[in-house]
C-alpha positions as CSV (number, residue, x, y, z in Angstrom):
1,X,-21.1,24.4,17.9
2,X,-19.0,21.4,16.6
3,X,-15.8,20.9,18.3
4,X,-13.3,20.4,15.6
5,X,-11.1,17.9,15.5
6,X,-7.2,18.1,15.8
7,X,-5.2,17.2,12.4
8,X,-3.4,14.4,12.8
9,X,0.0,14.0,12.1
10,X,1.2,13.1,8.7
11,X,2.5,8.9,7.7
12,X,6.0,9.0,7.4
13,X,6.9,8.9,4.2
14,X,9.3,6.7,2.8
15,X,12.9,7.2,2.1
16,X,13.1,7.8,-2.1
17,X,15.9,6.1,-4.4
18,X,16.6,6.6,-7.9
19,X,15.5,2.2,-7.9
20,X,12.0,3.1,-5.9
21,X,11.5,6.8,-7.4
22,X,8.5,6.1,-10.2
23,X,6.9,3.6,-7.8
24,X,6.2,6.0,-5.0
25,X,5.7,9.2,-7.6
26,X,2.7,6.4,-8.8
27,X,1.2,6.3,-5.2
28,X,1.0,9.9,-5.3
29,X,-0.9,10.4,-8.4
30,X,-3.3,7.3,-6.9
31,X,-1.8,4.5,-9.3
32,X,-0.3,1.1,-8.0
33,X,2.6,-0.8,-10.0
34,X,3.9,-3.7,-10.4
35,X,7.2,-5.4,-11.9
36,X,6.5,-7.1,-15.3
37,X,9.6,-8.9,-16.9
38,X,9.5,-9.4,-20.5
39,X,11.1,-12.6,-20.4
40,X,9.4,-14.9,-18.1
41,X,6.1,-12.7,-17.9
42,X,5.8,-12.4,-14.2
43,X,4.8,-9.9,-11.8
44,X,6.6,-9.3,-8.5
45,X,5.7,-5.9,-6.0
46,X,7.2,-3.9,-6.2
47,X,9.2,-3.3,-8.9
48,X,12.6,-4.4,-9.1
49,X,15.3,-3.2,-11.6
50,X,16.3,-7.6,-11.7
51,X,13.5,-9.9,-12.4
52,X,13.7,-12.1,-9.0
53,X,12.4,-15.3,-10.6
54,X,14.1,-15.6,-13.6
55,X,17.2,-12.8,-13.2
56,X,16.2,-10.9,-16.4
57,X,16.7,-7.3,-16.3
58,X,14.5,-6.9,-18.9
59,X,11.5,-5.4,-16.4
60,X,9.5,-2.7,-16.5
61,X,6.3,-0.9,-14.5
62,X,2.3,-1.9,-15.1
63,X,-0.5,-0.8,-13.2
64,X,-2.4,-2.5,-10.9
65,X,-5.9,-2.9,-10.8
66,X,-5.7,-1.7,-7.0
67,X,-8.7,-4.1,-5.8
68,X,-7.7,-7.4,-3.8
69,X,-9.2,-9.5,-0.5
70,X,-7.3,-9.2,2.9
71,X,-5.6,-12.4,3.2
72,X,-4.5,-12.1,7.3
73,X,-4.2,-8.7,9.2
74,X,-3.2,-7.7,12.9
75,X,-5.1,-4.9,15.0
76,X,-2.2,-2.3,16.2
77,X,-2.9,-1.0,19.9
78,X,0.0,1.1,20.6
79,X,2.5,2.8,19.2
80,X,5.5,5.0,20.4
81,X,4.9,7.0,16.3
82,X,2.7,10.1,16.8
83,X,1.0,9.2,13.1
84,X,0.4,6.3,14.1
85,X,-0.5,6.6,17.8
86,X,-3.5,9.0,16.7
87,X,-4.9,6.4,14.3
88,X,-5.1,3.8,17.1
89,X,-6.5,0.7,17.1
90,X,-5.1,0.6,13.1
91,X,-5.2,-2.5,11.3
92,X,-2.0,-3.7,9.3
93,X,-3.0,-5.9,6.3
94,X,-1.5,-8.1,4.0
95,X,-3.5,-8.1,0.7
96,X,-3.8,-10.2,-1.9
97,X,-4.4,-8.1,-4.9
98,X,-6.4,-9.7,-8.0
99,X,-3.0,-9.7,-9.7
100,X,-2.0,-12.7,-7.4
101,X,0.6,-10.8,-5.7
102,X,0.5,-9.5,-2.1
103,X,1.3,-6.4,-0.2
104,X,1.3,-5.2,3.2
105,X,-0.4,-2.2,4.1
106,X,-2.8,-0.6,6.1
107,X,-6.4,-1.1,6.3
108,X,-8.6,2.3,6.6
109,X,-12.3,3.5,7.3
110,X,-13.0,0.0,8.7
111,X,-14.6,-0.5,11.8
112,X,-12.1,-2.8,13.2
113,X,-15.2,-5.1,14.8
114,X,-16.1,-5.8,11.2
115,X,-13.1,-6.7,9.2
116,X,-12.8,-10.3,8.1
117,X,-10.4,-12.1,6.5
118,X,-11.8,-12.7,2.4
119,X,-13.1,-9.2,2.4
120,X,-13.3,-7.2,-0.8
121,X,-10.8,-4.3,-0.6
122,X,-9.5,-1.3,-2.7
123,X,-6.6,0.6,-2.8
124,X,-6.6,4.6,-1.9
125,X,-3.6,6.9,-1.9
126,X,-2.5,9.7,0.5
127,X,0.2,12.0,-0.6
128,X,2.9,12.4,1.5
129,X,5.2,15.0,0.1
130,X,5.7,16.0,-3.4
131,X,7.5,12.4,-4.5
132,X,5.7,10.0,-2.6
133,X,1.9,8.9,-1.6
134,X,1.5,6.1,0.8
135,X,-0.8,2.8,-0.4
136,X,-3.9,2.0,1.9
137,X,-7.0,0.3,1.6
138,X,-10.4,0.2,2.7
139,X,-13.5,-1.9,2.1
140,X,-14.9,-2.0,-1.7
């Protein structure tokens, strides 16, 4: 008989405002999205309703390809969160995605011996509730 193993308590999810509302509904149907002003044609994550390099409010939402390399990451050993406390040792990473932008996240299904800093990564979602999903990632 296999002993089955205990759920584990759900991320937190994030707190949701009008400004951040489409960004986290994305996560939760599994799409990532950047800021994309019209004026000066850059990207920024996340979205903003104010371009921050050149002030433009002219912005709106693109997708992301959701693939990057992990640029630096920490291993987490303890935590006082019972979500996070049952994934220990987790990994916080900060990823540049192939859009040239970079996010901090958490890196999943990665034997923490084997993560390296370069490494090909992917996004996956996990829904939190029914207007948010958090963004992970885990080896491509």
């Amino acid at each position: 008989m296999t002993e089955r193993k205990p759920e584990m308590a759900q991320r937190p999810a994030p707190r949701v405002t009008p400004q951040t509302a489409a960004y986290w509904k994305a996560a939760h149907i599994g799409e990532l999205l950047l800021g994309a002003c019209a004026e000066c044609g850059k990207l920024c994550h996340p979205p903003q309703s104010v371009c921050p390099f050149c002030w433009s409010s002219n912005v709106a939402t693109r997708s992301a390809s959701g693939r990057g390399r992990l640029n630096a990451f920490t291993l987490v050993y303890q935590s006082a969160v019972p979500a996070f406390r049952e994934r220990l040792p987790y990994a916080i990473a900060y990823v540049e995605l192939d859009e040239g932008l970079y996010m901090l996240s958490n890196l999943i299904n990665c034997d923490p011996d084997k993560i390296t800093v370069g490494m090909a990564l992917k996004a996956v979602f996990e829904p939190l509730n029914e207007e948010a999903g958090a963004i992970l990632f885990e080896p491509a």
